[in-house]
C-alpha positions as CSV (number, residue, x, y, z in Angstrom):
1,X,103.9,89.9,95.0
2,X,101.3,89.6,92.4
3,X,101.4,85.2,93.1
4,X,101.1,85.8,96.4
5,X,97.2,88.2,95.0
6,X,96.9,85.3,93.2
7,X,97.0,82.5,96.0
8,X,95.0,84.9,98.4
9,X,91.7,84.8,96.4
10,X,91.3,81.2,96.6
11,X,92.8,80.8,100.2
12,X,90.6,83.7,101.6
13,X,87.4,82.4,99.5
14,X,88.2,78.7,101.4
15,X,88.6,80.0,104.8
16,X,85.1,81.7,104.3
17,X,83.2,78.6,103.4
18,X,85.3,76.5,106.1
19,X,84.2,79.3,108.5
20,X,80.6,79.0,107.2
21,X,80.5,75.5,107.4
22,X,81.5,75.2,111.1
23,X,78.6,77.9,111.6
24,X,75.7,75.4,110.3
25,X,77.4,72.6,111.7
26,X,77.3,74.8,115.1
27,X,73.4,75.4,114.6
28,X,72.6,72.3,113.7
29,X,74.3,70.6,117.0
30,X,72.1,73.1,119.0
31,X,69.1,72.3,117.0
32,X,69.3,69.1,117.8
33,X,70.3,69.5,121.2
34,X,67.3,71.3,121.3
35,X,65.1,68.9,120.1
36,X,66.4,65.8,122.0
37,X,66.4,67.9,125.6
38,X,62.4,68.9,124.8
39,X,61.7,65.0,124.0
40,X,63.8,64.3,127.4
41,X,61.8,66.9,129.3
42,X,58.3,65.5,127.9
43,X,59.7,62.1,128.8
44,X,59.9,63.3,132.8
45,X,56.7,65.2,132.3
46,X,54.3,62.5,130.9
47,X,55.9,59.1,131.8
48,X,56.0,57.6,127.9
49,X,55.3,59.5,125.5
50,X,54.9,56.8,123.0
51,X,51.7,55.3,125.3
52,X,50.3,59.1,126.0
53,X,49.9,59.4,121.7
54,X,48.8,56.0,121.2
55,X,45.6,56.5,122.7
56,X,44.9,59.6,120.4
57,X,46.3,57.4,117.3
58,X,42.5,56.2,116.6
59,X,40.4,56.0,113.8
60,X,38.0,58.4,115.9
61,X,40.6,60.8,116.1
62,X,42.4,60.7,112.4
63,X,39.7,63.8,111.2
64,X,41.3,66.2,113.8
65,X,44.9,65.2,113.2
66,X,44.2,64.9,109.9
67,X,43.3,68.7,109.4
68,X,45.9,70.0,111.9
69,X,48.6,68.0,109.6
70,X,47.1,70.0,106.9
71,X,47.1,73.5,108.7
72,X,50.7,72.9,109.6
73,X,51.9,74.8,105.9
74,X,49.0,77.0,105.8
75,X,50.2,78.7,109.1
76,X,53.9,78.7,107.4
77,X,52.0,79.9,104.3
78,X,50.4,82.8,106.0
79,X,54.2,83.8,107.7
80,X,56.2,83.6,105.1
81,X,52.9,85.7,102.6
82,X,53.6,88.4,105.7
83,X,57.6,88.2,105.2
84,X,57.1,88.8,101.4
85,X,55.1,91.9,101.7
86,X,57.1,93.5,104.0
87,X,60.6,92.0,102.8
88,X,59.7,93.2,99.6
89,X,60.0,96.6,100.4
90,X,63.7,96.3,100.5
91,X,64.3,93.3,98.2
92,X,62.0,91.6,95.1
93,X,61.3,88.5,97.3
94,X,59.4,85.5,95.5
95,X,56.8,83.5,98.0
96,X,59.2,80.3,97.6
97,X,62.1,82.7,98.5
98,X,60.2,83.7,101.4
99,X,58.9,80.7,102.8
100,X,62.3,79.0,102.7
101,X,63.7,82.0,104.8
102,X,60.9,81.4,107.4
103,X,61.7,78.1,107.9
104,X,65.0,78.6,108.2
105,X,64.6,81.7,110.4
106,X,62.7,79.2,112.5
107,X,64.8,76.7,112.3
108,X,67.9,79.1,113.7
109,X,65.4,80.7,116.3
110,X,66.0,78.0,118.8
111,X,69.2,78.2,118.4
112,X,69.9,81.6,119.5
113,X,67.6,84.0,123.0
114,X,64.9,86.0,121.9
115,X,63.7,86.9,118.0
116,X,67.6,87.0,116.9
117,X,67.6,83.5,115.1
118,X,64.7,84.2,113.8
119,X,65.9,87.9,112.0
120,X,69.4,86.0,111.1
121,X,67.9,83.4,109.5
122,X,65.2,85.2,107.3
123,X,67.2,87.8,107.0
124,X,70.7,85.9,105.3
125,X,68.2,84.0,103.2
126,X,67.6,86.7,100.9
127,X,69.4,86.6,97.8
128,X,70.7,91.0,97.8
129,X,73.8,92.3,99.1
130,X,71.0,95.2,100.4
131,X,69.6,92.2,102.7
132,X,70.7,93.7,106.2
133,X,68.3,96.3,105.1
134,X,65.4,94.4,105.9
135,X,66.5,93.8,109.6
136,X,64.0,96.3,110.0
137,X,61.5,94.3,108.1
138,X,62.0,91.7,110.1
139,X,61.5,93.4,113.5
140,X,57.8,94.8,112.2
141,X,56.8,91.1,111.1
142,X,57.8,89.9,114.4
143,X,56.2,93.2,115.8
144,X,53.3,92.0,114.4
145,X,52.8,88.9,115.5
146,X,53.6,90.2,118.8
147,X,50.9,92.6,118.3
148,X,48.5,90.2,117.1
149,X,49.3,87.2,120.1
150,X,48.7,90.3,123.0
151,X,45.1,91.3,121.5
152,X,43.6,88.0,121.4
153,X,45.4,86.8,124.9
154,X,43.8,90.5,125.9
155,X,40.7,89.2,124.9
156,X,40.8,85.9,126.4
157,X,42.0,87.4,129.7
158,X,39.1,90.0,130.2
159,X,37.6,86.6,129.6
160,X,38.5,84.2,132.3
161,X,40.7,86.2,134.4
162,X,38.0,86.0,137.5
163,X,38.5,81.9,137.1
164,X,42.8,82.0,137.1
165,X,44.1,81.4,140.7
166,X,46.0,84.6,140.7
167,X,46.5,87.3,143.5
168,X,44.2,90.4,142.9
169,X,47.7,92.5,143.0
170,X,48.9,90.0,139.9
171,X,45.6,90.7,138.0
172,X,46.1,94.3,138.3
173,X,49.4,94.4,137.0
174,X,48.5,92.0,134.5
175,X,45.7,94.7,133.6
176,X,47.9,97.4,134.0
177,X,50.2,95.6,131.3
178,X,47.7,94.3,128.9
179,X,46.4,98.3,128.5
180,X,49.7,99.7,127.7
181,X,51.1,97.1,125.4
182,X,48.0,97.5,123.4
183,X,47.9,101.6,123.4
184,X,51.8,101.5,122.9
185,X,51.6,99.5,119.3
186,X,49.4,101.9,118.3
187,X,51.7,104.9,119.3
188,X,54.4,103.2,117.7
189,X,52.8,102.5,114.6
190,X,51.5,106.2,114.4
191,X,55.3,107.7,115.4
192,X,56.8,105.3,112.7
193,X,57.5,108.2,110.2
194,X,60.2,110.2,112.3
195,X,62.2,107.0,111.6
196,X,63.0,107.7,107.6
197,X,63.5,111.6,108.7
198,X,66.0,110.9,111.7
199,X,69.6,112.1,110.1
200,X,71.9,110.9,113.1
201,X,75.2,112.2,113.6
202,X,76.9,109.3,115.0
203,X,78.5,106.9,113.2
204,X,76.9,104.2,115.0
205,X,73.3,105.4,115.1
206,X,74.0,106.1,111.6
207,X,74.4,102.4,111.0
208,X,71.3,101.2,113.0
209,X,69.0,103.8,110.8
210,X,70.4,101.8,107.7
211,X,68.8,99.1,109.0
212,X,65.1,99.8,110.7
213,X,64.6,103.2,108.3
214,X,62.5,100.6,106.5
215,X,60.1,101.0,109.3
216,X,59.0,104.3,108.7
217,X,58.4,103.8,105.0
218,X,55.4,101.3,105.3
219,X,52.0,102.7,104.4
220,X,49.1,101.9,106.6
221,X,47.6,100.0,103.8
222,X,50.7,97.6,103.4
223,X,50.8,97.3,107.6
224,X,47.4,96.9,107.4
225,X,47.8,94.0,104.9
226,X,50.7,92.5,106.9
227,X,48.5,92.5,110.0
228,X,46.1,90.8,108.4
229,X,48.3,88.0,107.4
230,X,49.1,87.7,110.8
231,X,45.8,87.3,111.9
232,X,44.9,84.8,110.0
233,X,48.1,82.8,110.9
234,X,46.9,83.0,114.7
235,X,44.0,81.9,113.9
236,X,45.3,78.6,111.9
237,X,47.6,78.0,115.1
238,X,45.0,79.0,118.3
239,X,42.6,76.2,115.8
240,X,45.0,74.0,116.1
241,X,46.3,74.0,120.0
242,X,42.5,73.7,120.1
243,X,41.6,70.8,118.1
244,X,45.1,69.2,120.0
245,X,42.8,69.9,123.1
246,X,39.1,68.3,121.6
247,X,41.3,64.9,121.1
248,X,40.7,64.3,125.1
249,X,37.3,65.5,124.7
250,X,37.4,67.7,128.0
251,X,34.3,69.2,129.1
252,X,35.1,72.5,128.3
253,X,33.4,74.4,125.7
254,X,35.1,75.6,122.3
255,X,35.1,79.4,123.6
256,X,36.7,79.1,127.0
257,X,39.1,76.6,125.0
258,X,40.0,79.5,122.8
259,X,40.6,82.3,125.2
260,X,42.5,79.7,127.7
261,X,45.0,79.0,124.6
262,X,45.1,82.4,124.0
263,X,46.2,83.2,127.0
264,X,49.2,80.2,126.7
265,X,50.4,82.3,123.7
266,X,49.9,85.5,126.0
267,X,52.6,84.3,128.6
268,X,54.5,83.0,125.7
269,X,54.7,86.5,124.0
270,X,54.9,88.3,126.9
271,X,57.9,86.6,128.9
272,X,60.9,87.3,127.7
273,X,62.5,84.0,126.1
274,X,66.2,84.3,127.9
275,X,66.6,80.8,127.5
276,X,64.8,79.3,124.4
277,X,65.3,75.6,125.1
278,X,62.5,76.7,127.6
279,X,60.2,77.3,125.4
280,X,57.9,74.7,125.6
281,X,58.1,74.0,128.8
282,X,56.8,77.8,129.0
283,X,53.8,76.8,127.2
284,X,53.6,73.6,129.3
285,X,53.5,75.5,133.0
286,X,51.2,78.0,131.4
287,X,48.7,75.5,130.0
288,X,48.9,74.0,133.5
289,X,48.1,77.2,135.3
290,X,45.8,78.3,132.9
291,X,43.5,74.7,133.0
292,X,43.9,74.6,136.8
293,X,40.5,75.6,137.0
294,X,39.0,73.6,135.2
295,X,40.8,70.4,137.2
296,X,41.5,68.8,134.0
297,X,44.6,65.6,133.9
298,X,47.7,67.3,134.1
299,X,49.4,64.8,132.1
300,X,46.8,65.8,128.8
301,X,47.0,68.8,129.4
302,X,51.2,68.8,128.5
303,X,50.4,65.9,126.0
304,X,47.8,68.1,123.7
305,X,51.1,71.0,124.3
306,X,53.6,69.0,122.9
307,X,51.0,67.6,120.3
308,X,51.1,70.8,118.8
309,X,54.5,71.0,119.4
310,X,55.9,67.8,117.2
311,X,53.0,68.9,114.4
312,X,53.0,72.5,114.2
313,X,57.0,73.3,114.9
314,X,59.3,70.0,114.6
315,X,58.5,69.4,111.3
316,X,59.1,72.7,109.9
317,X,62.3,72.8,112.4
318,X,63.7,69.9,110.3
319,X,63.3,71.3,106.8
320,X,65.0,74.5,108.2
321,X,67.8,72.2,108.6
322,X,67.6,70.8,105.3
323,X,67.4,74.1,104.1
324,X,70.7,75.6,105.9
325,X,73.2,73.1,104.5
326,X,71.2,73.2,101.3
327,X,71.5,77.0,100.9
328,X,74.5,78.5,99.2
329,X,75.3,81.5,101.2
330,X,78.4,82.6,99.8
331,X,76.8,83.4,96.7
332,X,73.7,85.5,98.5
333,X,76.0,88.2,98.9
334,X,77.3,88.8,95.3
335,X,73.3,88.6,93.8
336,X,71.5,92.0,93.6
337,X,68.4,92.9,93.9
């Protein structure tokens, strides 16, 4: 009895990194799956690529792609400075800690609907066993963002909306929407104390309040703080979508560029992701819709998309991958905070 103790450790310890193995292995295939379908799609979208880019590759043009390149890890900078702070509430997290787990949180995203890759990834990249904790952590950042991305595409849709081909019944609605997303983030944010109060009976309820409790226990100054991380992190990526869109030097000005690219992040944040391999092509059909006014080339338009694309996410996707078969997660869980 006590050799057959002794063989279970090291068995059951095996099957646990064989098992986690095949899990980043699993990932990974759908990463790249999901990075060789997008290239495929852009390929049907815009003829060849390679001859679309070449014309921007110009020493005209190296200022602009120059400072987007250099934007790319202050936006990442900016998210992972907003993970910290609110992270931190559960866990000590260091900025290196918690720009590693946005990466990989990004990196995950596209492999799984919705914000769940994203909260799995960030979230198992803490080094605590208290890390499921900060689930709820994870759903304010996101909230945030959210928050932020409906505001501005608010703003930009007050804007132009009397320019978008749109039905007056689809404006409405999209009025109608815009209002109460925007009242409803403030309700929530003032109802978030009830959460750390709420003593559920249920063993199952019980469980979710160990995990978004965390909620109610932000101050307004540290959501206040978070939101302005987010801010600026919108502000690096709306600068770069537009920049992407001054390389074709379209004869639009700078403000209705902004609140048209807001409003490409609008439909992005507002329609439900239920397939995320469709997430560009999202942005794409938006972009087109949006632009249609303007009768701009349809085949820039998706170019200056999946510019931003390749710059601003592809890169980062691929150290998230680095980082996944570099990290040591059956060790996370025996580190405390």
């Amino acid at each position: 009895m006590v050799q057959d103790k002794e063989l279970s450790g090291p068995k059951e310890k095996r099957n646990v990194r064989n098992l986690l193995a095949a899990g980043k292995l699993l990932v990974t295939v759908l990463i790249i799956s999901y990075i060789y379908k997008t290239f495929l799609n852009e390929q049907k979208g815009i003829g060849d690529v390679s001859i679309v880019f070449a014309q921007l590759l110009t020493a005209d043009h190296l200022p602009l792609l120059s400072l987007m390149l250099f934007l790319v890890p202050v936006n990442w900078a900016l998210e992972s400075l907003k993970w910290q702070r609110l992270a931190g509430k559960v866990v000590p997290v260091t900025f290196r800690d918690a720009f590693r787990g946005t990466l990989t949180g990004l990196a995950i995203g596209v492999a799984a609907p919705a914000q769940l890759g994203d909260t799995i990834g960030r979230v198992a990249a803490l080094k605590s066993d208290r890390r499921l904790e900060a689930i709820g952590a994870a759903i304010v950042s996101n909230g945030i963002q959210f928050y932020v991305s409906a505001a501005a595409g608010a703003a930009g849709w007050f804007y132009l909306y009397e320019n978008l081909s749109l039905s007056v019944w689809s404006k409405q609605v999209l009025h109608a929407l815009l209002i109460t997303v925007l009242f409803s983030g403030i309700i929530v944010v003032w109802l978030r104390k009830p959460l750390t109060n709420w003593n559920p009976e249920k063993t199952f309820f019980k469980k979710i309040h160990g995990y978004i409790r965390i909620i109610g226990n932000y101050s307004a100054g540290e959501l206040l703080i978070s939101l302005f991380y987010g801010t600026l992190r919108y502000m690096v990526f709306i600068s770069q979508f537009i920049m992407a869109l001054l390389l074709f030097r379209f004869p639009v000005s700078v403000p209705e560029l902004a609140a048209c690219v807001s409003l490409i992040f609008l439909a992005k944040t507002l329609i439900p992701a239920v397939n995320v391999l469709g997430d560009l092509g999202l942005r794409e059909f938006t972009a087109l819709v949006v632009f249609q006014h303007y009768q701009l080339p349809a085949e820039q338009i998706i170019a200056a998309t999946f510019l931003v694309w390749i710059i601003n996410v592809l890169g980062p996707i691929l150290i998230g991958i680095f980082l996944i078969w570099k990290y040591k997660w059956k060790n996370a869980g025996k580190m405390k905070s």
